[in-house]
Z-matrix of the N, CA and C atoms (Angstrom, degrees):
N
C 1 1.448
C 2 1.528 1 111.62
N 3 1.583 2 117.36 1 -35.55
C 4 1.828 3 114.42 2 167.72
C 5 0.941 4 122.29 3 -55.87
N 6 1.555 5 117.57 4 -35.24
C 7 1.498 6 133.92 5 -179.79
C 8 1.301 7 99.85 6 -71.40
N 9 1.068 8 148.36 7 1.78
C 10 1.577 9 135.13 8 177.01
C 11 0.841 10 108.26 9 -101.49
N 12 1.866 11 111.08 10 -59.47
C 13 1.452 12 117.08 11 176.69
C 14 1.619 13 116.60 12 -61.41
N 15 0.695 14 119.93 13 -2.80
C 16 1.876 15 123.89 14 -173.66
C 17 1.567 16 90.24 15 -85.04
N 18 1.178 17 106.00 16 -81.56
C 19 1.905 18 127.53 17 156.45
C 20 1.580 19 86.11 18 8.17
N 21 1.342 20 107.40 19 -97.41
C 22 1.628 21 144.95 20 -164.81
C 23 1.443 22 94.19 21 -29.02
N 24 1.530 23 113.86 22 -66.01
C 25 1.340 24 102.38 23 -157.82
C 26 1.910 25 96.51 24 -94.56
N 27 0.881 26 146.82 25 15.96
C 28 1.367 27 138.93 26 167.13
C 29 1.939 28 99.98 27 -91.74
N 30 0.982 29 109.42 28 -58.42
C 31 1.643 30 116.66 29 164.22
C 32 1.666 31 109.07 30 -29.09
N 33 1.483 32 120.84 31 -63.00
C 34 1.809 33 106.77 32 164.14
C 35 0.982 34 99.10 33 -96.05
N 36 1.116 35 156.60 34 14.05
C 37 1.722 36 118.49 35 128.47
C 38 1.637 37 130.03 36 -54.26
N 39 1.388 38 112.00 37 -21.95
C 40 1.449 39 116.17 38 174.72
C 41 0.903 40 111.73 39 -95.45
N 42 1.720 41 129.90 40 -25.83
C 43 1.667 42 136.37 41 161.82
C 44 1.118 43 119.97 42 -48.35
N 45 1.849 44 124.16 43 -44.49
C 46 1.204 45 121.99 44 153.66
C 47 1.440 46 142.40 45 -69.19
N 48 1.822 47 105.94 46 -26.22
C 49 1.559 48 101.87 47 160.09
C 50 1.258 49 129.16 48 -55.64
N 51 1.675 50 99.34 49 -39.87
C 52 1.537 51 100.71 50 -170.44
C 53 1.657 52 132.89 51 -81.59
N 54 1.750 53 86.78 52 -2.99
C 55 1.837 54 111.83 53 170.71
C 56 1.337 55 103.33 54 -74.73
N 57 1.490 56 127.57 55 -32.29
C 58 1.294 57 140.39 56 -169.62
C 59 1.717 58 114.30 57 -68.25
N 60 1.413 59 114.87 58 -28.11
C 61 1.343 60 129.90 59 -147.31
C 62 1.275 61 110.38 60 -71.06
N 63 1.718 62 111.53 61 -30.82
C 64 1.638 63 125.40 62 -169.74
C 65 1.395 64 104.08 63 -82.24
N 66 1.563 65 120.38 64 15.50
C 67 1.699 66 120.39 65 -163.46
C 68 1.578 67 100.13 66 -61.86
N 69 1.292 68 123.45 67 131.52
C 70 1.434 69 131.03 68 177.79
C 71 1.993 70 84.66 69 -148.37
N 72 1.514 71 92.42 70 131.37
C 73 1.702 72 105.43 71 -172.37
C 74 2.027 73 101.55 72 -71.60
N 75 0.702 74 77.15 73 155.54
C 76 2.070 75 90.70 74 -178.12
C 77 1.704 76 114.42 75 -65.99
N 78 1.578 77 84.83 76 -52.29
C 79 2.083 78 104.35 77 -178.64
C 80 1.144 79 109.51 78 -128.91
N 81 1.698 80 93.88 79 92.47
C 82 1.562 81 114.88 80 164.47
C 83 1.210 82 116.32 81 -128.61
N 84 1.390 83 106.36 82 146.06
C 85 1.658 84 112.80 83 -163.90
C 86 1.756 85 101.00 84 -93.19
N 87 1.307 86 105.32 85 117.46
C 88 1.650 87 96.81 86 141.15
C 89 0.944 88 127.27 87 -156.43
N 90 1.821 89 101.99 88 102.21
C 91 1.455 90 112.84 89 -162.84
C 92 1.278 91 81.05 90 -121.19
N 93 1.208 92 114.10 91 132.35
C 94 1.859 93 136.72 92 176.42
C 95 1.729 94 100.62 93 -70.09
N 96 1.295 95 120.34 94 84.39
C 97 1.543 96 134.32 95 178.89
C 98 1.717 97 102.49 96 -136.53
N 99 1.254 98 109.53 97 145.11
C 100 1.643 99 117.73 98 158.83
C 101 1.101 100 112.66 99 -167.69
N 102 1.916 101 94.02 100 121.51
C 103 1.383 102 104.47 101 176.10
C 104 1.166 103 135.17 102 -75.12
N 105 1.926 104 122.15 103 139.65
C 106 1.261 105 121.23 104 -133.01
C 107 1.660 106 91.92 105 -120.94
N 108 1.673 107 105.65 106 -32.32
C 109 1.266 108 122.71 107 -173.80
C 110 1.483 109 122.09 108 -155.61
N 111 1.349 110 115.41 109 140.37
C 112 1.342 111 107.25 110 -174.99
C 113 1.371 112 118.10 111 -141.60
N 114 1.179 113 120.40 112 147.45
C 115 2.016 114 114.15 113 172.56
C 116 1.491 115 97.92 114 -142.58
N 117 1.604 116 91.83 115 138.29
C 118 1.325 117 114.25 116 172.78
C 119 1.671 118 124.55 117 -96.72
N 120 1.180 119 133.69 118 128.92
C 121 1.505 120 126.60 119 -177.56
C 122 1.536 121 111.41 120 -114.04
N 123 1.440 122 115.17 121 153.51
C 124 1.404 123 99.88 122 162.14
C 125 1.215 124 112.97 123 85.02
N 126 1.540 125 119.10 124 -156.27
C 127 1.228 126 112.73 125 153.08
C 128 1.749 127 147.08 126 -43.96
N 129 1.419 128 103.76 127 81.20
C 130 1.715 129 110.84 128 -161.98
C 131 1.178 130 128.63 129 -64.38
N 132 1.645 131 101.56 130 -22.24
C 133 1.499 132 105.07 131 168.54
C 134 2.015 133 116.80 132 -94.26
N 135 0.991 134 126.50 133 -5.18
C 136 1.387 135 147.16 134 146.92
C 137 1.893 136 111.38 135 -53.79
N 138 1.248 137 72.40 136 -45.85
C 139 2.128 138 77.01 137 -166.84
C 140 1.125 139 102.58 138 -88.03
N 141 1.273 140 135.34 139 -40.95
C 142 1.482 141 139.78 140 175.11
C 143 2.057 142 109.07 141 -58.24
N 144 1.138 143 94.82 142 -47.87
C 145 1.782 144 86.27 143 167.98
C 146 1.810 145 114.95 144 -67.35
N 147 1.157 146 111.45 145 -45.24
C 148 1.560 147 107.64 146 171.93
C 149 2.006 148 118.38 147 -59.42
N 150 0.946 149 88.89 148 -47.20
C 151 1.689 150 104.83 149 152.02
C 152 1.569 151 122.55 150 -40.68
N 153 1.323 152 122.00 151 -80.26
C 154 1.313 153 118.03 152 155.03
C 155 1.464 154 127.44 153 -15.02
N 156 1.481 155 106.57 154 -61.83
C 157 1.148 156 125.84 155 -169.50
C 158 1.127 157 124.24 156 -42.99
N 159 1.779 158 95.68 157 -61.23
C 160 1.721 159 120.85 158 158.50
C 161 1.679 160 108.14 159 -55.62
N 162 1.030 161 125.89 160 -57.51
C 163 1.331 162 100.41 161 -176.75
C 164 1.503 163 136.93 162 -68.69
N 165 1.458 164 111.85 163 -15.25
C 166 1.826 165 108.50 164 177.83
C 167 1.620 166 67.83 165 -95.80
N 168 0.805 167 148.60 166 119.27
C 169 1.688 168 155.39 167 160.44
C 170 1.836 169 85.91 168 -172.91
N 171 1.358 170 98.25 169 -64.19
C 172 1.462 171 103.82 170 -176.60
C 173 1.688 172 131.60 171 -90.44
N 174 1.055 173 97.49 172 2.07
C 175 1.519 174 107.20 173 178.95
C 176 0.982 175 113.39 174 -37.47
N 177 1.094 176 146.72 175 -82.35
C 178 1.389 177 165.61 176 95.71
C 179 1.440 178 111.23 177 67.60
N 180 1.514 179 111.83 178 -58.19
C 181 1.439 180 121.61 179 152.56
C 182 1.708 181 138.92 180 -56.94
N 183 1.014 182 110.84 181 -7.04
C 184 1.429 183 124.20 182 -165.91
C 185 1.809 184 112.39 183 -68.91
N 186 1.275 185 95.47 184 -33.29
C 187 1.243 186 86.73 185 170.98
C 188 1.856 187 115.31 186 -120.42
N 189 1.632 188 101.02 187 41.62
C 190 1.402 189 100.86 188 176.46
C 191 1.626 190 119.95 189 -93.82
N 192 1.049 191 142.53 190 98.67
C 193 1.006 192 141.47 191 -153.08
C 194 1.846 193 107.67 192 -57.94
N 195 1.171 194 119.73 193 -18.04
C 196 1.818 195 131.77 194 173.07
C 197 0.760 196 129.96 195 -82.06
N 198 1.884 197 110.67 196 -31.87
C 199 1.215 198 124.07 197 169.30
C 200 2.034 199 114.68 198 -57.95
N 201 1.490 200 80.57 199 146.33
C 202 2.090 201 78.03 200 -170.61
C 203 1.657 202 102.09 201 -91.30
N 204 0.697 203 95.45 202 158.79
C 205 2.060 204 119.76 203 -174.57
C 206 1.290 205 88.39 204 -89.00
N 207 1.582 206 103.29 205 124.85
C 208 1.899 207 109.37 206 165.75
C 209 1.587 208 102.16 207 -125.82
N 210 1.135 209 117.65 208 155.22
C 211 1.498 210 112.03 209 139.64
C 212 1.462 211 113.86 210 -114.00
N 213 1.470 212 110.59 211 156.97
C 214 1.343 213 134.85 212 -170.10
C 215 1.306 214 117.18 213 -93.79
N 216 1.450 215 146.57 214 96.15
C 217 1.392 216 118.46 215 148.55
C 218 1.190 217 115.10 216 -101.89
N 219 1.521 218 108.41 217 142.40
C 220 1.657 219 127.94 218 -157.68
C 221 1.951 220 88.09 219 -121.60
N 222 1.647 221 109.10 220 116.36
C 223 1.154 222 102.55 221 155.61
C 224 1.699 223 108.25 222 -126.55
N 225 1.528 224 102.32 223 135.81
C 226 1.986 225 103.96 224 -168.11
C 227 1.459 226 101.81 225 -139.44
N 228 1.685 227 105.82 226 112.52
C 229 1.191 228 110.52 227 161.22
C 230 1.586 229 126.94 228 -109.33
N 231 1.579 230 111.91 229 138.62
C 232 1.295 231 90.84 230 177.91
C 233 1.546 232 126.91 231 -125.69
N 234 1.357 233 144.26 232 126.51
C 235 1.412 234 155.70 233 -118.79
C 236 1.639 235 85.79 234 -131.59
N 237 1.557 236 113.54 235 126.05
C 238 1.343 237 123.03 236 175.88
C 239 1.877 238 111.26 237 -123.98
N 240 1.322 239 123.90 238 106.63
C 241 1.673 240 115.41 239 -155.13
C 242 1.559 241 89.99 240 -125.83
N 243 1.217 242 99.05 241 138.38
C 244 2.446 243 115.73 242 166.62
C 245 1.471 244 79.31 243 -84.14
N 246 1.669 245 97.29 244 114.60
C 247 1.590 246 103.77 245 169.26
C 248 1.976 247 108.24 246 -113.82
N 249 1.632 248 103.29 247 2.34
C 250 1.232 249 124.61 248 179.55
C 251 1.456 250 111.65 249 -134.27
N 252 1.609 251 116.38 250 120.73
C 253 1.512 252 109.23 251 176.42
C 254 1.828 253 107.15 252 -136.09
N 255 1.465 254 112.41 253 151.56
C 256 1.465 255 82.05 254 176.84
C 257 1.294 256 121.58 255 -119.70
N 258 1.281 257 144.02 256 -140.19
C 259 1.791 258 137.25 257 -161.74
C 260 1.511 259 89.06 258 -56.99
N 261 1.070 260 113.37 259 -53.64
C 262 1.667 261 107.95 260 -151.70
C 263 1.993 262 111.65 261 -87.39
N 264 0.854 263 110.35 262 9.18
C 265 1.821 264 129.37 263 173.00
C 266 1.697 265 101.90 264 95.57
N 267 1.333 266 119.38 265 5.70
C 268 1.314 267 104.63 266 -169.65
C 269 1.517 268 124.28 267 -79.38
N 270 1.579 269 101.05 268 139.44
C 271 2.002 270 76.75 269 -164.98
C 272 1.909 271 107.13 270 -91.85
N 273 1.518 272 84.14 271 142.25
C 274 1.435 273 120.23 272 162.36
C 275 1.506 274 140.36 273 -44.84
N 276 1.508 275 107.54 274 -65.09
C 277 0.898 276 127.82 275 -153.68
C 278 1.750 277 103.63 276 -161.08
N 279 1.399 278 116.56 277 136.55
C 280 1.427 279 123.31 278 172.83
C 281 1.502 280 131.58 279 -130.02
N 282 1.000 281 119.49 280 139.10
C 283 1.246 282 122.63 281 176.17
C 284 1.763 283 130.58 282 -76.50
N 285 1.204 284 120.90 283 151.61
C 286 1.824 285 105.88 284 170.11
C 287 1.275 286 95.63 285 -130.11
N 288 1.296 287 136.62 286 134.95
C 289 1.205 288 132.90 287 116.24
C 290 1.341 289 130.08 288 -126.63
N 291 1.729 290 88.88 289 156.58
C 292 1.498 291 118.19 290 -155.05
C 293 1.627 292 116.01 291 -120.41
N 294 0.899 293 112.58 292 104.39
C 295 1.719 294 128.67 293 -159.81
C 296 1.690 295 106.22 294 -107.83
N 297 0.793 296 107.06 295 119.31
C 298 1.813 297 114.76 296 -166.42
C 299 1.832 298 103.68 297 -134.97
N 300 1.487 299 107.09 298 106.54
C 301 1.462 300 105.68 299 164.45
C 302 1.934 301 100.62 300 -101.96
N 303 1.311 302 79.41 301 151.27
C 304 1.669 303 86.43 302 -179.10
C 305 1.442 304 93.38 303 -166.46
N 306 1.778 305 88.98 304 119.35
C 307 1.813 306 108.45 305 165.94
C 308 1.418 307 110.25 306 -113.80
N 309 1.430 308 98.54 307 134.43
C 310 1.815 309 105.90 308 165.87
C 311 1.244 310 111.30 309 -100.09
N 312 1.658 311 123.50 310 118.41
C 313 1.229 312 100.94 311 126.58
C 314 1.374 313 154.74 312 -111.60
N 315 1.314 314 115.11 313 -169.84
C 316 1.709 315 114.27 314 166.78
C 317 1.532 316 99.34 315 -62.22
N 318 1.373 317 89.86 316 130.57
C 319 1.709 318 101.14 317 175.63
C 320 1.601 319 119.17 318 -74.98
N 321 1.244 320 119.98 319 -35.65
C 322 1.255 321 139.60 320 165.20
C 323 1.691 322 119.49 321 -50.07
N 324 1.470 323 97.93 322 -59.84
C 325 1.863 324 114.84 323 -161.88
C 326 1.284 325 101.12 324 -102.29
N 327 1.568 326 114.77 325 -25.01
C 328 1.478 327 120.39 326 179.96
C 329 1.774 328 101.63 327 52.72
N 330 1.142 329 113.57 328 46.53
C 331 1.207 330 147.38 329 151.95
C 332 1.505 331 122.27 330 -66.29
N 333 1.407 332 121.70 331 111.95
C 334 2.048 333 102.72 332 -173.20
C 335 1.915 334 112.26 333 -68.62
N 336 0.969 335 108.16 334 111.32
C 337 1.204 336 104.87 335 -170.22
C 338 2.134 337 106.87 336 -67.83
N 339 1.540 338 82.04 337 -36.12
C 340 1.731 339 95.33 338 175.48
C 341 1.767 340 121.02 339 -173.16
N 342 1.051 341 97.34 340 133.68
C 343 1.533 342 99.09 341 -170.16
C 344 1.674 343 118.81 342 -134.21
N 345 1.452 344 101.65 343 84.91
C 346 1.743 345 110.62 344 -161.65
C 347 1.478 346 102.94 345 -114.91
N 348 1.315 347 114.91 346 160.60
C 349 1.473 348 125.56 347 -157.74
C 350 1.833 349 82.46 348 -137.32
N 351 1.345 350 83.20 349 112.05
C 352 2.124 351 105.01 350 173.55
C 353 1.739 352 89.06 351 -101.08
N 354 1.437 353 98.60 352 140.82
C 355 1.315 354 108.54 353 159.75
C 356 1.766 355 97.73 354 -164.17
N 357 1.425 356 101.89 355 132.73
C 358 1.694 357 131.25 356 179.05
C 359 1.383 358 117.46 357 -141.35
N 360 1.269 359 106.92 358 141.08
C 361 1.257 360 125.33 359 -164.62
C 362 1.595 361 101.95 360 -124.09
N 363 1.692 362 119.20 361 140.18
C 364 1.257 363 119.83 362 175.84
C 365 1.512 364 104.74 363 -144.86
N 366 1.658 365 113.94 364 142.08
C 367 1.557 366 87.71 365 174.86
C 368 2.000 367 83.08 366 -119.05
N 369 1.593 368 75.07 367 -176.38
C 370 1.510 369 99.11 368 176.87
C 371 1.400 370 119.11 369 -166.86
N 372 1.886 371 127.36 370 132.76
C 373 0.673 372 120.52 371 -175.65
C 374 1.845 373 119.91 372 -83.37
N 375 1.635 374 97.17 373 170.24
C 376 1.606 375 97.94 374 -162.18
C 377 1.688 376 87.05 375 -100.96
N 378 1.695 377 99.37 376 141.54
C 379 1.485 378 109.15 377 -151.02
C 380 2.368 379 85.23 378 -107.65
N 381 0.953 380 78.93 379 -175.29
C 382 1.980 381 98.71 380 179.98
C 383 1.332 382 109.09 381 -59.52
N 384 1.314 383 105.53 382 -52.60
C 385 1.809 384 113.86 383 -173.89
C 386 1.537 385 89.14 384 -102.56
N 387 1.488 386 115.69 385 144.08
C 388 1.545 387 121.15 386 151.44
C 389 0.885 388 116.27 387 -67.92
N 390 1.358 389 152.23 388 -37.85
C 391 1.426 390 142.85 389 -170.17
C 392 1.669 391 99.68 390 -56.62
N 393 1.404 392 119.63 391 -66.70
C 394 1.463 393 108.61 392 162.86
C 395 1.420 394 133.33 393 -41.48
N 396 1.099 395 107.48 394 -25.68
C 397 1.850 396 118.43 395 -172.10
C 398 1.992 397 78.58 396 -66.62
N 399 1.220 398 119.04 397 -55.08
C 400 1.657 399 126.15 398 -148.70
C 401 1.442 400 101.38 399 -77.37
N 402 1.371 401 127.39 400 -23.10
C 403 1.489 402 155.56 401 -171.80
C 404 1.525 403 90.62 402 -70.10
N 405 1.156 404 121.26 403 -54.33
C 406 1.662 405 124.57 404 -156.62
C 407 2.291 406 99.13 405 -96.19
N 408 1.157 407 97.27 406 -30.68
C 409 1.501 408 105.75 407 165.12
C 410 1.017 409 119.68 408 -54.89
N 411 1.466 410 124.18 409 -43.84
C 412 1.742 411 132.16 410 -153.62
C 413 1.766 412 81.70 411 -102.56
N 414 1.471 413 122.59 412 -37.65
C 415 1.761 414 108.82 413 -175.56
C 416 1.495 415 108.19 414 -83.75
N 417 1.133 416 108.68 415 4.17
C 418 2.048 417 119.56 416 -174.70
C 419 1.800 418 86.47 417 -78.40
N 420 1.957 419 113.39 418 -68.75
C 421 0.894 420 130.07 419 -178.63
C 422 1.670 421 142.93 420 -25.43
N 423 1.813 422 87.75 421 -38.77
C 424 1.200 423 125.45 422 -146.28
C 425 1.734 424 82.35 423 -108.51
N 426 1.175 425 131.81 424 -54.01
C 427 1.702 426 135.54 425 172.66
C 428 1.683 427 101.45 426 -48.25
N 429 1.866 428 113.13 427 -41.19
C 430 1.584 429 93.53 428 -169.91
C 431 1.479 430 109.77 429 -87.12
N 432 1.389 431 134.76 430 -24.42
C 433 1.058 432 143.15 431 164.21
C 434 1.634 433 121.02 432 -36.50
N 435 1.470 434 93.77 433 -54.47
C 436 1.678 435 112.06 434 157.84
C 437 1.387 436 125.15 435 -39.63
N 438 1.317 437 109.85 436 -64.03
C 439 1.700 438 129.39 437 174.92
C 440 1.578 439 106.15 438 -70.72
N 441 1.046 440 132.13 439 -28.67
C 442 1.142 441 127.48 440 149.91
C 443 1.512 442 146.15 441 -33.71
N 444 1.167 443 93.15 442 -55.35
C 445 1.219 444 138.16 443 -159.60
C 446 1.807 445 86.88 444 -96.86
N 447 1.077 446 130.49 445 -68.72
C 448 1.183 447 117.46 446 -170.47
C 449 1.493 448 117.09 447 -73.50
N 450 1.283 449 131.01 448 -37.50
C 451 1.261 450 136.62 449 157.24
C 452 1.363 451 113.55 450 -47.48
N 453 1.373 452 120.83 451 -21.03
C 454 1.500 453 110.39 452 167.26
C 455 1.556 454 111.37 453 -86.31
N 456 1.338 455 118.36 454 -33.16
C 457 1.376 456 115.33 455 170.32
C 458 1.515 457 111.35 456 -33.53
N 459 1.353 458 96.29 457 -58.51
C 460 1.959 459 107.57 458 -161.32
C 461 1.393 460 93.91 459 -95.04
N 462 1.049 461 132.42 460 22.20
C 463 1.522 462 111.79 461 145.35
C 464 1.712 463 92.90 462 -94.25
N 465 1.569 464 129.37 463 -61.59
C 466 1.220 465 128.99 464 -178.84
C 467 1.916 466 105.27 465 -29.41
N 468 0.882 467 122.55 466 -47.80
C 469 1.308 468 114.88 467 -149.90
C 470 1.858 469 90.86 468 -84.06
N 471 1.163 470 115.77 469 -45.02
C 472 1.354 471 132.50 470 173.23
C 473 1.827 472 97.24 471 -37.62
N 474 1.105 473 118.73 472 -74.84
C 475 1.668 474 122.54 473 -164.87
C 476 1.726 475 92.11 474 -66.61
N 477 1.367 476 126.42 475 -40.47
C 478 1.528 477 92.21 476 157.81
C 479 1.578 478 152.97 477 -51.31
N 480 0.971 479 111.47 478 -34.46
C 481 1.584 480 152.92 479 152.06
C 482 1.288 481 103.46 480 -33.40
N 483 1.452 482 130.29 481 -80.61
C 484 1.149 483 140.52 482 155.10
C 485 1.651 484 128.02 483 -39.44
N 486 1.349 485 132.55 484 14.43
C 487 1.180 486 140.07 485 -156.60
C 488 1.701 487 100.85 486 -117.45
């Protein structure tokens, strides 16, 4: 009777590996871009993570000879507001926003390839300990950077589309 059930359950265990096999990811970039040059404004440690982002995005391209040459300017500011206070002035609750202009151009024609203005807002409340209050700040940060960052993808891929 073990020998069956062993049987039994090794049989969907390979039914489910082998459903697994066709895995191809959902959001993957391949837009033929490589960055050639870049400047950061403003907030440098903000722009330098959105930066990153874009570049292992494009790594990959660096040595594609089709891929087009851009440069990057990344400007990121970020605005922190008590949008909650209570009887006694103490704050509650805070706001982030995070405002990101970023123009590409053609590195060659110096042509604007794209020039969009991100702005996101997150709040978050202020917790017992500050270290947590700062815990939920840096993951507030870290969510708009994200949305950033991906909304620039799909505009990028969008103005390809259109080409």
């Amino acid at each position: 009777m073990k020998k069956i059930t062993y049987l039994i359950i090794s049989i969907i265990f390979l039914i489910f590996i082998n459903a697994c096999a066709g895995y191809k990811p959902i959001y993957t970039t391949n837009l033929q871009f490589k960055i050639v040059d870049y400047s950061i404004k403003s907030n440098k440690k903000l722009g330098r993570q959105i930066y990153y982002k874009l570049y292992n995005s494009f790594k990959s391209n660096q040595n594609n000879a089709e891929a087009q040459s851009v440069t990057i300017t990344i400007d990121t500011t970020k605005n922190k507001d008590a949008t909650v206070k209570d009887s006694t002035g103490k704050i509650l609750e805070y706001r982030i926003i995070l405002n990101s202009n970023i123009i590409i151009n053609d590195y060659l024609t110096n042509d604007e390839v794209l020039n969009q203005n991100f702005s996101y807002s997150s709040m978050y409340k202020v917790q017992d300990l500050h270290s947590e209050t700062i815990k939920l700040e840096n993951k507030s940060i870290k969510d708009l950077i994200n949305k950033t960052y991906q909304d620039l993808l799909i505009k990028m891929s969008h103005i390809i589309q259109t080409k």
